[in-house]
N, C-alpha and C positions, 0 to 999 in steps of 0.2 A: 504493500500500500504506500510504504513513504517513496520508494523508487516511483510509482507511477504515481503519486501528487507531486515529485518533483519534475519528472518530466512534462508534466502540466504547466508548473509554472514558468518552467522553459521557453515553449511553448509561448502561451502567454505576454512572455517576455520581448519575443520573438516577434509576438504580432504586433504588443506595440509599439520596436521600434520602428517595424513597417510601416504602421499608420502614422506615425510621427513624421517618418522622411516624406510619407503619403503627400501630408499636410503643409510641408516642405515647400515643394517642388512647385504645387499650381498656383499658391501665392506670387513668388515673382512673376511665373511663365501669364499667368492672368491679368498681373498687370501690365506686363508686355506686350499682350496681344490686346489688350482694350485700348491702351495706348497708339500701339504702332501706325495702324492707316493714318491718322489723324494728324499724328505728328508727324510723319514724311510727308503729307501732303501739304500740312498748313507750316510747318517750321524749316521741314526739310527740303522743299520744293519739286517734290519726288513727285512722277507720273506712274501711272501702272506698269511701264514698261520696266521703269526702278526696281518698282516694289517686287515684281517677278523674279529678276534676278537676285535681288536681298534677301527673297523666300527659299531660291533656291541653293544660295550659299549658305542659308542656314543649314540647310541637310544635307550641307556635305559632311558634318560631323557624322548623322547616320549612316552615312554610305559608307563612313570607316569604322561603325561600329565594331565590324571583327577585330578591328585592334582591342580591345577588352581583355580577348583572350591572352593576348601576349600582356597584356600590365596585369595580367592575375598569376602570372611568376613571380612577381616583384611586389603585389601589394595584396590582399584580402578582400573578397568583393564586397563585403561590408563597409570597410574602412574606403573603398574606391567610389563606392557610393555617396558616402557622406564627402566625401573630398568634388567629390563632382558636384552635389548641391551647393557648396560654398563658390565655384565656378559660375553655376548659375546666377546666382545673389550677386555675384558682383559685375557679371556682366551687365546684368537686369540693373544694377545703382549706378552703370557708368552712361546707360545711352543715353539720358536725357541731357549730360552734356558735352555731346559731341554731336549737332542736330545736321550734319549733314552726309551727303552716298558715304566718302571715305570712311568716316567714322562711325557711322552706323556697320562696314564692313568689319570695323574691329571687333565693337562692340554686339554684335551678331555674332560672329562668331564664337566669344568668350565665352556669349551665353548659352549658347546652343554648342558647344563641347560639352558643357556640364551636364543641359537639360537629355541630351541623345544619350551619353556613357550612364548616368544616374538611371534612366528608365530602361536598357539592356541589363544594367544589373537587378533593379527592380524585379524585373520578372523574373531572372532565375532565381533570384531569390524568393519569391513567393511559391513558385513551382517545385522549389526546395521544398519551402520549409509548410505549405499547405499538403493536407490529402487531398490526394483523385477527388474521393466523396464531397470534401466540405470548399475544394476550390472555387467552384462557380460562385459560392454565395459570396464567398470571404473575400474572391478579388470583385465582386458586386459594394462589397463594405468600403474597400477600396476604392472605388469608383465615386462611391458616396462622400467618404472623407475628401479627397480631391475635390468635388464640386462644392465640398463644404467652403474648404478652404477658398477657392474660386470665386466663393459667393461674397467671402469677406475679403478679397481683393478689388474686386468688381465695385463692392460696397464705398472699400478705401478710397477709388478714384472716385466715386460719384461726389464723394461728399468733399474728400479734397479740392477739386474742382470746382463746386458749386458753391461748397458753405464757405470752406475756407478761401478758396481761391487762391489757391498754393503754385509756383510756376510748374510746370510740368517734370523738370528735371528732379524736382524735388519731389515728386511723387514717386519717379523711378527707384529714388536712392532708397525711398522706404522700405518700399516694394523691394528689392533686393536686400537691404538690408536685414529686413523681419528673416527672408529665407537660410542667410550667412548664419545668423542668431540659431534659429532652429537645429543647425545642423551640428554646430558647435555644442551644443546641448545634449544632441544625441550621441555626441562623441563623448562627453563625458559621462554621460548618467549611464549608459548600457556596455555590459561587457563586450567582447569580442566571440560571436559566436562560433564555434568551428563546425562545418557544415556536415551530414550525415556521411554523406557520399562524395569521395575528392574527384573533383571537377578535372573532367581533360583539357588539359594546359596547350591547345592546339587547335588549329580550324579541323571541324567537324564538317562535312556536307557527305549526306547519305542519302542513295537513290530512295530508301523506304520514305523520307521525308519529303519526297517531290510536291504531292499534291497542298503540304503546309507551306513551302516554298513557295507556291504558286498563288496561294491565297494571300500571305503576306506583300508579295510582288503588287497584285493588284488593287491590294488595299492602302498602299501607300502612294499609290494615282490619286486615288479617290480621294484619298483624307484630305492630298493637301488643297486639291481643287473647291472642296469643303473651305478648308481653313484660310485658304489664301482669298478665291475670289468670291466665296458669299459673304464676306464681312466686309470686303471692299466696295462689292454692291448695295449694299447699305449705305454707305458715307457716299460713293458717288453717285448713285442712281437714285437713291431718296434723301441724299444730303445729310445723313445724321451726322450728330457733333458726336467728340468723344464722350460727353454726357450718356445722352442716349443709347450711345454703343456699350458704355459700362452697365445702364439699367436694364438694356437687353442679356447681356451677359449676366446680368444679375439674376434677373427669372430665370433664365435658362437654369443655371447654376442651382436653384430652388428645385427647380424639376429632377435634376438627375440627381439631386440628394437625396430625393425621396422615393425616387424609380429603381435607382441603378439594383440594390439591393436586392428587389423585385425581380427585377431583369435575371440578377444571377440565380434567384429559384428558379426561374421560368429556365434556363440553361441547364440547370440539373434535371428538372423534369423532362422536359422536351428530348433535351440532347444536342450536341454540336450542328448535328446535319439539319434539323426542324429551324434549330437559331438561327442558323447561317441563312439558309431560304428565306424565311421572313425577313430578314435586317436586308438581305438584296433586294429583294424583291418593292421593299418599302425606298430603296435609297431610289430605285431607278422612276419610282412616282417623283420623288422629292425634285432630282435633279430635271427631270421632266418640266414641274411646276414652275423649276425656277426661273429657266428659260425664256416662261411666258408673261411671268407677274408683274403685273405693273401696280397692285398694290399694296402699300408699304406693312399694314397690320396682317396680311396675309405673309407677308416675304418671312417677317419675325416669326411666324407661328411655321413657318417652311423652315427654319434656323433651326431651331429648337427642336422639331420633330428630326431633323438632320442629324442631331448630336444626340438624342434619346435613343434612336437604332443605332449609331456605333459604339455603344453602349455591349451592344450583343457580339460584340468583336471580342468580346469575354469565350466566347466559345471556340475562336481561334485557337487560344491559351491550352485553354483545358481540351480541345484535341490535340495538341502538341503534347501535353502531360502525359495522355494516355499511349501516346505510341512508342513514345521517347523513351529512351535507357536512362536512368536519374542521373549517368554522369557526363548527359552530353547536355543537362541544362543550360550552364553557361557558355558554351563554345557553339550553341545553337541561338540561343538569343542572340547573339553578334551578328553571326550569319543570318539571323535572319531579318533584324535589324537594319543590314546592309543592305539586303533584297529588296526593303519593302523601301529604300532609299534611292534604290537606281533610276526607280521613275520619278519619285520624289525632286532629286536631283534637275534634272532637266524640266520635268514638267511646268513648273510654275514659269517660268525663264519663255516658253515655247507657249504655256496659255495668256501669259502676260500680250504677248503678239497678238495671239488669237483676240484676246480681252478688246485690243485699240481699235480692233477690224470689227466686231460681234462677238459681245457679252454672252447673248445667248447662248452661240456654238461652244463655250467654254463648259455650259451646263448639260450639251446635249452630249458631248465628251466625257462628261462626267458616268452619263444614262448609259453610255454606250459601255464603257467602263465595268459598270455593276450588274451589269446582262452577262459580262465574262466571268465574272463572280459567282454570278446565278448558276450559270452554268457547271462551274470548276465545284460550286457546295453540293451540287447533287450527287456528287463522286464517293463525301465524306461517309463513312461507313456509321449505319444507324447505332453499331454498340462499337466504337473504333476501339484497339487495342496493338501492344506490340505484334506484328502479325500480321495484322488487319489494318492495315495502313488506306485502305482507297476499298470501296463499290459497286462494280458498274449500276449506273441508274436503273436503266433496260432491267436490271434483275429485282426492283426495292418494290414493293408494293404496299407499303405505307410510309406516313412523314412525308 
């Protein structure tokens, strides 16, 4: 009994310093991203064509995510974690001032090293240290503290903004600040945990993981097409101020603190392949709508319903869990981190074009995008296991 109530409190221990780093990370990255269009556009003098390329230098840090693998010789993926969230935080406290392309290229960069290596290790660490059974809900918990967090960054700009009327640069530095603080925190108050199973110190790519390969690939098209031009469509196409773009993000943020958790039951019961169906099938309405919309209380409720279905990208994870040997966790989140950056990379740079030419075709690219997806999730095996990597559809006659 006292062995298995300490392994509990382990455990325990374990989770919250997850949810701590959780809580971390979307504070700055939240107020980065409520920030950003508004201030290249109205400080920095930036065109979409800018901001496409600034989106896409950001994820050049993802594209090199398999470096992970090679600094987990040299450091502990916990301790590389929290070393990455202080990267974050400082990038996130320098951009407000340095308000032009150059500088925003430094300061992009700084901060998305930290925010890309910090969320590679995240997940294997959660993939670690959760069971099969209780993962869907527990990284749904996860999902929920992050939008927690989010809602009270989101929160910080509005009122910095409005009430106080604080210059922008100084809201960054908070905004980073707060996440530097947190992380420093987690380093001191939690031990060093050492992992069950030692992680291989090497690139991993195995043909049984093709079909997760390939969902990661095209999910990081799509995200950023999400991230990058439906929020820029807002400020340009219905003019909102970064005001408005915070209180949007703010609801939002309400909604998935209260869903995500939801979501991750609905992911245990259902299963990977029922999830994955439904969250495509809902994206390529989304991108579809957005397309066409010409009004503004519709566009926010298309945002929001956007970021509530990749939500269900929680069942990506936990089909990865299931197929996966426990000690290709970390040398698989790089890789696959990398994958899901190759389009990432280029895309935004090559929609920002598309963007100057027809906004639209940017959305319909999107649509097109998640029909591949649709596609590639009918493959995912109703009860997947090592083994059991892929389905043919032709043979499923349920889900």
């Amino acid at each position: 009994m006292k062995i298995s109530l300490l392994s509990i409190s382990r455990m325990q221990n374990r989770i919250g310093l997850l949810q701590l780093m959780t809580f971390a990370m979307p504070f700055s990255f939240g107020v980065w991203m409520a920030l950003f269009n508004n201030f290249a556009i109205e400080q920095g003098g930036l065109n979409g064509a800018h901001i496409g390329v600034l989106q896409s230098w950001r994820e050049v840090p993802g594209f090199l995510a398999f470096g992970v693998v090679f600094l987990l010789i040299v450091i502990a993926e916990q301790r590389l974690a929290i070393l990455s969230l202080v990267m974050l935080g400082a990038g996130t406290a320098l951009t407000g001032w340095l308000p032009n392309f150059n500088g925003l290229l430094i300061t992009t960069m700084l901060m998305s090293v930290g925010f890309h290596y910090y969320e590679t290790v995240k997940q294997s660490l959660a993939l670690q240290w959760f069971s099969k059974a209780e993962a869907p809900v527990q990284l749904g918990r996860l999902i929920s503290i992050g939008a927690a967090s989010s809602l009270i960054a989101y929160g910080w700009v509005w009122v910095a903004l409005q009430v106080f009327e604080l210059p922008v640069a100084w809201v960054y530095t908070f905004g980073g600040g707060v996440t530097v603080i947190i992380a420093l925190a987690a380093f001191l108050m939690f031990p060093h945990y050492e992992s069950k199973v030692t992680q291989t110190k090497k690139l991993v790519v195995r043909k049984r993981y093709s079909l997760y390969y390939a969902l990661v690939f095209m999910g990081g098209g799509r995200r950023q097409i999400f991230v990058v031009f439906a929020a820029l469509m807002m400020v340009e196409r219905f003019g909102f101020g970064a005001d408005e773009v915070a209180l949007m993000f703010l609801v939002n943020g309400l909604l998935s603190m209260w869903l995500a958790p939801k979501i991750g039951g609905l992911v245990a019961r259902w299963g990977e392949r029922k999830a994955l169906t439904v969250e495509y099938m809902g994206l390529i309405l989304v991108f579809l709508a957005y397309s066409v919309v010409e009004w503004a209380p519709l566009a926010v409720v298309l945002y929001m319903l956007d970021h509530v279905l990749f939500a269900m990208a929680i069942a990506q994870k936990t089909y990865f869990q299931k197929i996966a040997d426990p000690a290709d966790m970390a040398s698989t989140a790089g890789v696959a981190f990398t994958i899901n950056h190759i389009a990432a990379v280029v895309l935004p740079a090559l929609m920002g074009l598309l963007w100057l030419v027809s906004p639209p075709l940017v959305f319909i690219v999107g649509a097109m995008m998640a029909v591949i997806s649709l596609l590639l999730a009918r493959w995912v095996p109703t009860h997947p296991a090592s083994g059991v990597e892929w389905q043919n559809p032709l043979t499923v006659n349920s889900n």
